[in-house]
C-alpha positions as CSV (number, residue, x, y, z in Angstrom):
1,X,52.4,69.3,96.4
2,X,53.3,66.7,98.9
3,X,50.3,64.5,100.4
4,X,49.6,65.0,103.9
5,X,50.8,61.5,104.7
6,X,54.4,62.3,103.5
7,X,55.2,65.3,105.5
8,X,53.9,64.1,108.4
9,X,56.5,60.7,108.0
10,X,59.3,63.9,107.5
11,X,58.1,65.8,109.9
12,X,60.6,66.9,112.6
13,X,63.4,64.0,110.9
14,X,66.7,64.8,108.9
15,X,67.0,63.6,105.5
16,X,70.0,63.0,103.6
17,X,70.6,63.7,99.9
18,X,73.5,62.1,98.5
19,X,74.3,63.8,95.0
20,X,71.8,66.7,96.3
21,X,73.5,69.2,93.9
22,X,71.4,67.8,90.8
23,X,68.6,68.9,89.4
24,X,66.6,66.6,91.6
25,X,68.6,67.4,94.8
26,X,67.2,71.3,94.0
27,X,64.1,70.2,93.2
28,X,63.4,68.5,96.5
29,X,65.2,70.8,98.7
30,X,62.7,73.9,97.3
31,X,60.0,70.9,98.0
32,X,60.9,70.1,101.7
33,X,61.8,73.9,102.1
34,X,58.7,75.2,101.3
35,X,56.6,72.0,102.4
36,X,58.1,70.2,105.3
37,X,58.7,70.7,108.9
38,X,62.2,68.5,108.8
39,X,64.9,68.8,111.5
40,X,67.8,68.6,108.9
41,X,68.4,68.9,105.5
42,X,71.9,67.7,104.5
43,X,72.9,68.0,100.8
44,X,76.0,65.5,100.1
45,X,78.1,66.3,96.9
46,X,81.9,66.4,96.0
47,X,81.1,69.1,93.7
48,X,81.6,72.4,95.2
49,X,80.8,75.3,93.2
50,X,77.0,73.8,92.7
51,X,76.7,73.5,96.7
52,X,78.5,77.4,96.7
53,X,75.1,78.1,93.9
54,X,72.1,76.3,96.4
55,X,74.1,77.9,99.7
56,X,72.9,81.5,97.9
57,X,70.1,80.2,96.0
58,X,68.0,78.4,99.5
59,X,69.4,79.9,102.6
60,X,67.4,83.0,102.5
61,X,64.6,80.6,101.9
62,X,65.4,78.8,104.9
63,X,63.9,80.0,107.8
64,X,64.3,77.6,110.2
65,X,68.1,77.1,109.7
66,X,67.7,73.4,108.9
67,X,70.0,73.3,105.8
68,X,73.6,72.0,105.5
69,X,75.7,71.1,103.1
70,X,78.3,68.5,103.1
71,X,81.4,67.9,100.8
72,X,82.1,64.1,99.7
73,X,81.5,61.7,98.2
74,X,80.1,58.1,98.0
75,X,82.8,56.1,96.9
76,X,84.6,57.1,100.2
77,X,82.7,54.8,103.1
78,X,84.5,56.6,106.1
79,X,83.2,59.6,104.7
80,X,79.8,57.9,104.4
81,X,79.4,56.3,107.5
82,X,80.5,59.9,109.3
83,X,77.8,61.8,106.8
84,X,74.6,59.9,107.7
85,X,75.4,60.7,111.5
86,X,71.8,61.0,113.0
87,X,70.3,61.0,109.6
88,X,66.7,59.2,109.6
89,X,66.0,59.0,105.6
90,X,68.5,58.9,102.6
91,X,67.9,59.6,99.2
92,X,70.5,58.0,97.1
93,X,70.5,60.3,94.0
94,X,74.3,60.8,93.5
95,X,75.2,58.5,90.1
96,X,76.6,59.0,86.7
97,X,74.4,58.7,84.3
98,X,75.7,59.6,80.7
99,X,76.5,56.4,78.7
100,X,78.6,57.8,75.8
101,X,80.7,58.6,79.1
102,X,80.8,55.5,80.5
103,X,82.0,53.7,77.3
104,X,85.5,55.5,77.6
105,X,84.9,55.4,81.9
106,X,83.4,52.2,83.2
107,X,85.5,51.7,86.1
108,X,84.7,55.0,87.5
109,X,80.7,54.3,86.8
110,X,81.3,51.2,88.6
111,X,82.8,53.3,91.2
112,X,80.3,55.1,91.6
113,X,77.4,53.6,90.6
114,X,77.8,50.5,92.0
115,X,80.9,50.8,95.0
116,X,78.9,53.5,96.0
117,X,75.8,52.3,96.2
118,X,76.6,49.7,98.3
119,X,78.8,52.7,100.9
120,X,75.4,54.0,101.5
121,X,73.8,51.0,102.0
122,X,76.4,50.0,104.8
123,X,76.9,53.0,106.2
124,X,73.0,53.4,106.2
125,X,72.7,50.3,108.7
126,X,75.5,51.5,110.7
127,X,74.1,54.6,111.3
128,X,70.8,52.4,111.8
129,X,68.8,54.9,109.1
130,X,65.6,54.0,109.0
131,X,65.2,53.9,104.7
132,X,66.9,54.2,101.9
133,X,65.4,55.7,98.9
134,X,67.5,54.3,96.2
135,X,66.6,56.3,92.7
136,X,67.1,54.1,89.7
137,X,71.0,54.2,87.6
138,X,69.3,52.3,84.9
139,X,70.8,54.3,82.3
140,X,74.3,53.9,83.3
141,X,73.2,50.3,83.7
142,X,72.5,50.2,79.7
């Protein structure tokens, strides 16, 4: 249950979730669904059968029509900058995470992980978000 004190700071603003397909994108979009009064909900993720699963899953849930879903992904900057268009909050959960992966992959963790990170970052203070919630990548890191 969110406190009183964080929905109000959502209320009537549109949030951004970058790798929103996850189990944690899901997670909060049946959270700010269910809890929130938000303006927008935009779900960013390059894979496209898991945003065709929460487009049946959460739009009879959404009553307001606040939900939107929007193919791409971090490492691409232009598409970055043109995503978080009027967006007030981010949360930067889109990373890969396995390590036994990245062994054989580094250069597309680093892509991701790291290239992208710093996409959002710059296309958050173009678009002059107001914050950034950046969730941790420590395991990649390892």
């Amino acid at each position: 249950m969110l406190s009183l004190k964080i929905k109000n700071d959502f209320k009537n603003k549109s949030v951004l979730i970058t790798g929103g397909t996850g189990s944690l994108g899901n997670e909060l979009v049946r959270i700010f669904l269910s809890e929130c009064s938000l303006k927008r909900l935009v779900i960013l993720s390059r894979d496209e059968l898991k945003q065709s699963e929460m487009i049946k899953l959460y739009t009879p849930k959404d009553k307001k029509k606040i939900l939107r879903f929007f193919l791409g992904d971090v490492r691409e900057a232009s598409r970055m900058k043109l995503a978080l268009r009027d967006i007030d909050y981010v949360i930067h959960a889109a990373a890969l995470k396995h390590v036994d992966v990245a062994e054989y992959n580094p250069l597309e963790f680093i892509k991701t992980n790291i290239d992208g990170a710093k996409n959002v970052i710059e296309a958050a203070l173009f678009c002059n978000v107001k914050k950034v919630i950046a969730l941790s990548t420590d395991k990649a890191a390892n």
